[in-house]
C-alpha angles and dihedrals in degrees: 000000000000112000103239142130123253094252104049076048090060101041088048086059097047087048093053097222082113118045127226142175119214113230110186108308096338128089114221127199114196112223088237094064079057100060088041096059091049100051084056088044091057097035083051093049093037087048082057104042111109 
């Protein structure tokens, strides 16, 4: 949904700015903490425009 690699994913998840649930061995990411992330990510970007 987002357009990234695995790895900057995952990174986005250790870090804790996209949340995830871990089901079994697998690790989800509910498309709705996806939409949650983005909308920081554009306040935060909208909050240092100039």
């Amino acid at each position: 949904m987002l357009g990234f690699g695995l790895s900057k994913t995952k990174m986005l998840v250790l870090t804790g700015e996209i949340r995830s649930v871990k089901v079994g061995r697998n690790r989800r990411i509910l498309p709705a903490w996806v939409d949650e992330c983005v909308q920081r990510v554009t306040a935060d970007a909208e909050g240092q425009a100039p």
